[in-house]
C-alpha positions in Angstrom: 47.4 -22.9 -25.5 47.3 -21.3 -28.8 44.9 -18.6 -30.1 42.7 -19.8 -32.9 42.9 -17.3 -35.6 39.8 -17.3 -38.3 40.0 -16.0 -41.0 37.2 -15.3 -43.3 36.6 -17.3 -46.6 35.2 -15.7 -49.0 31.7 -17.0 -50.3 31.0 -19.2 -53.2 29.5 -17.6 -55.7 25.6 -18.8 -55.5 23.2 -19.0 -58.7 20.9 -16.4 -58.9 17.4 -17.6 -57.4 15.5 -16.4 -60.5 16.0 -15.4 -63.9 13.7 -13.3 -66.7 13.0 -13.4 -69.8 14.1 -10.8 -72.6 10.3 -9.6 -72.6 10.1 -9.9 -68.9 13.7 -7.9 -68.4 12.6 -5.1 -71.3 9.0 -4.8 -69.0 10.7 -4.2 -65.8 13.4 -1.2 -66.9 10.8 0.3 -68.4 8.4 0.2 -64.8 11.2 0.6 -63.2 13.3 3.7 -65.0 10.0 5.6 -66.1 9.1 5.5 -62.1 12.6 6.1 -60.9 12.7 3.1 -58.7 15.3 0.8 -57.3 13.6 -2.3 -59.1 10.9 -4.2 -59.5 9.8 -6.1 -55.6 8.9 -10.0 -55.9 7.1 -12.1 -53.5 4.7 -14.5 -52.2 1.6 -14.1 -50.0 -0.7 -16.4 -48.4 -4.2 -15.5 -49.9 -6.5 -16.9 -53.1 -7.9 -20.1 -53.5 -5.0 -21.9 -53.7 -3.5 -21.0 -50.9 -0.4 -18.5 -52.1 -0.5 -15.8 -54.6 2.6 -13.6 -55.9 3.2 -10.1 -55.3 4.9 -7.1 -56.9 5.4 -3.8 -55.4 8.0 -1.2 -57.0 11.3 -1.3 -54.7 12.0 2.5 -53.0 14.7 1.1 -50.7 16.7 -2.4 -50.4 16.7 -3.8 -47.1 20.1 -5.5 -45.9 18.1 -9.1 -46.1 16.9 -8.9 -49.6 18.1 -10.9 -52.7 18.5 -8.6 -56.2 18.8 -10.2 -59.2 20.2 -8.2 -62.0 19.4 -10.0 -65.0 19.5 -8.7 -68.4 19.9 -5.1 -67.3 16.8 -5.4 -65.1 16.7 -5.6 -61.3 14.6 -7.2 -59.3 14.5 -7.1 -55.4 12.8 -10.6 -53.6 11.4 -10.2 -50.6 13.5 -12.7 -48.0 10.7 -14.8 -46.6 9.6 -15.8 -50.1 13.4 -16.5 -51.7 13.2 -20.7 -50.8 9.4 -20.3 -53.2 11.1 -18.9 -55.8 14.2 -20.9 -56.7 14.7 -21.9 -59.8 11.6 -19.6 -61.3 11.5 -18.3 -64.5 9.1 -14.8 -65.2 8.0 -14.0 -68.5 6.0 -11.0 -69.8 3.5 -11.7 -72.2 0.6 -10.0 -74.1 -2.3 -11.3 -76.1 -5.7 -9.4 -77.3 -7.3 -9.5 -74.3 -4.5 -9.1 -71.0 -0.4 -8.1 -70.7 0.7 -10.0 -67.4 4.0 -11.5 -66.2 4.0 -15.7 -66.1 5.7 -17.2 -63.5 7.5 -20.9 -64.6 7.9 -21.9 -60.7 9.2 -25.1 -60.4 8.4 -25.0 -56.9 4.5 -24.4 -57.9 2.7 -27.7 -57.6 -0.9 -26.5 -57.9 -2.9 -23.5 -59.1 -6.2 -22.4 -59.4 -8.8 -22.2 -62.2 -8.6 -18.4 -62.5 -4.8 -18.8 -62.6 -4.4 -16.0 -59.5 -3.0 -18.1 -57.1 -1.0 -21.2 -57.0 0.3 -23.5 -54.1 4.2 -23.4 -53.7 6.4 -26.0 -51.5 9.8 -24.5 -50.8 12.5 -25.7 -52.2 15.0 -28.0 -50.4 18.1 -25.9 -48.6 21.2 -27.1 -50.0 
Protein backbone atom coordinates (compact mmCIF):
# COMPACT_ATOMS: atom_id res chain seq x y z
CA UNK A 1 0.00 0.00 0.00
CA UNK A 2 1.05 3.41 -0.58
CA UNK A 3 1.28 6.40 1.91
CA UNK A 4 -1.09 9.20 1.12
CA UNK A 5 0.85 12.27 1.22
CA UNK A 6 -1.34 15.71 1.68
CA UNK A 7 -0.22 18.48 1.08
CA UNK A 8 -1.71 21.73 2.03
CA UNK A 9 -3.53 24.08 -0.45
CA UNK A 10 -3.29 27.28 0.15
CA UNK A 11 -6.76 29.14 0.86
CA UNK A 12 -8.70 31.17 -1.63
CA UNK A 13 -8.62 34.44 -0.97
CA UNK A 14 -12.29 35.25 0.79
CA UNK A 15 -14.07 38.80 0.59
CA UNK A 16 -13.89 40.68 3.42
CA UNK A 17 -17.19 40.27 5.60
CA UNK A 18 -17.65 43.98 5.93
CA UNK A 19 -16.54 47.15 4.50
CA UNK A 20 -16.68 51.13 5.85
CA UNK A 21 -17.23 54.02 4.61
CA UNK A 22 -14.60 56.93 4.26
CA UNK A 23 -16.37 58.73 7.28
CA UNK A 24 -16.83 55.47 9.03
CA UNK A 25 -12.87 54.46 8.42
CA UNK A 26 -11.68 58.31 9.35
CA UNK A 27 -14.03 57.74 12.87
CA UNK A 28 -12.46 54.53 13.75
CA UNK A 29 -8.44 55.59 13.42
CA UNK A 30 -9.18 58.29 15.21
CA UNK A 31 -10.99 56.09 18.40
CA UNK A 32 -8.71 53.80 17.69
CA UNK A 33 -5.02 55.67 17.42
CA UNK A 34 -6.02 58.46 20.11
CA UNK A 35 -6.80 55.30 22.65
CA UNK A 36 -3.96 53.22 21.42
CA UNK A 37 -6.00 50.24 20.60
CA UNK A 38 -5.78 47.29 18.27
CA UNK A 39 -9.10 48.37 16.50
CA UNK A 40 -12.42 49.02 16.79
CA UNK A 41 -14.54 45.40 18.23
CA UNK A 42 -17.95 44.60 16.19
CA UNK A 43 -20.69 42.47 17.13
CA UNK A 44 -24.14 41.41 17.78
CA UNK A 45 -26.09 40.67 21.02
CA UNK A 46 -29.37 39.37 21.73
CA UNK A 47 -31.23 42.17 23.70
CA UNK A 48 -33.72 45.32 22.63
CA UNK A 49 -36.98 45.08 21.27
CA UNK A 50 -36.15 43.56 18.32
CA UNK A 51 -34.49 40.87 19.35
CA UNK A 52 -30.52 41.72 18.41
CA UNK A 53 -28.67 44.86 18.92
CA UNK A 54 -25.00 45.66 17.73
CA UNK A 55 -22.07 46.12 19.81
CA UNK A 56 -18.72 47.87 19.87
CA UNK A 57 -16.03 47.61 22.43
CA UNK A 58 -12.34 48.89 21.66
CA UNK A 59 -10.17 45.68 20.75
CA UNK A 60 -6.97 45.33 23.50
CA UNK A 61 -6.10 41.85 22.13
CA UNK A 62 -7.17 39.70 18.90
CA UNK A 63 -8.12 36.37 19.72
CA UNK A 64 -6.97 33.46 17.21
CA UNK A 65 -10.93 33.15 16.02
CA UNK A 66 -11.54 36.65 15.16
CA UNK A 67 -12.05 38.19 11.61
CA UNK A 68 -10.10 41.95 11.06
CA UNK A 69 -11.04 43.87 8.41
CA UNK A 70 -8.61 46.47 7.41
CA UNK A 71 -10.36 48.71 5.32
CA UNK A 72 -9.34 52.07 4.37
CA UNK A 73 -6.46 52.28 6.86
CA UNK A 74 -8.92 51.33 9.66
CA UNK A 75 -9.18 47.99 11.48
CA UNK A 76 -11.88 46.45 12.76
CA UNK A 77 -11.95 43.13 14.85
CA UNK A 78 -15.62 40.98 14.56
CA UNK A 79 -16.40 39.06 17.18
CA UNK A 80 -16.66 35.18 15.70
CA UNK A 81 -20.13 34.21 16.73
CA UNK A 82 -21.54 37.36 15.01
CA UNK A 83 -19.33 37.13 11.46
CA UNK A 84 -22.46 34.96 9.45
CA UNK A 85 -24.84 38.56 10.82
CA UNK A 86 -22.58 40.68 9.37
CA UNK A 87 -21.84 39.62 5.81
CA UNK A 88 -22.12 41.79 3.32
CA UNK A 89 -22.69 44.98 5.86
CA UNK A 90 -21.76 48.32 5.17
CA UNK A 91 -20.99 50.97 8.41
CA UNK A 92 -21.17 54.45 7.95
CA UNK A 93 -20.50 57.33 10.34
CA UNK A 94 -22.76 60.05 10.26
CA UNK A 95 -23.60 63.38 12.16
CA UNK A 96 -26.54 65.70 12.10
CA UNK A 97 -27.53 68.64 14.71
CA UNK A 98 -28.82 66.61 17.15
CA UNK A 99 -26.64 62.86 17.34
CA UNK A 100 -22.95 61.46 15.61
CA UNK A 101 -23.58 57.48 15.42
CA UNK A 102 -22.34 54.79 13.12
CA UNK A 103 -25.25 53.22 10.57
CA UNK A 104 -25.12 49.85 9.84
CA UNK A 105 -26.45 48.92 5.93
CA UNK A 106 -26.91 45.06 6.99
CA UNK A 107 -28.27 43.19 4.35
CA UNK A 108 -28.80 40.47 6.63
CA UNK A 109 -31.15 42.96 8.88
CA UNK A 110 -34.76 42.16 8.12
CA UNK A 111 -36.51 44.17 10.84
CA UNK A 112 -35.71 46.92 13.39
CA UNK A 113 -37.35 48.81 15.85
CA UNK A 114 -39.02 52.17 16.18
CA UNK A 115 -36.17 53.70 18.28
CA UNK A 116 -33.71 52.25 15.69
CA UNK A 117 -31.56 50.45 18.73
CA UNK A 118 -32.06 47.13 17.70
CA UNK A 119 -32.85 45.20 14.68
CA UNK A 120 -33.62 41.47 13.89
CA UNK A 121 -30.71 39.74 11.74
CA UNK A 122 -31.06 36.19 9.92
CA UNK A 123 -27.51 34.84 9.15
CA UNK A 124 -26.44 34.68 6.09
CA UNK A 125 -26.33 31.40 4.00
CA UNK A 126 -22.71 29.52 4.35
CA UNK A 127 -21.31 29.20 1.06
Amino acid sequence: MSELSTTPRPRRPRPQVLTLTEAAAARVRELTETGGHKGLRVGVKNGGCAGQEYTFAFAGEIGPLDEVVTDKGATVVIDPKAILFLIGTEIDFETTKLASKFVFRNPNQTDACGCGESVTIIPAEQA
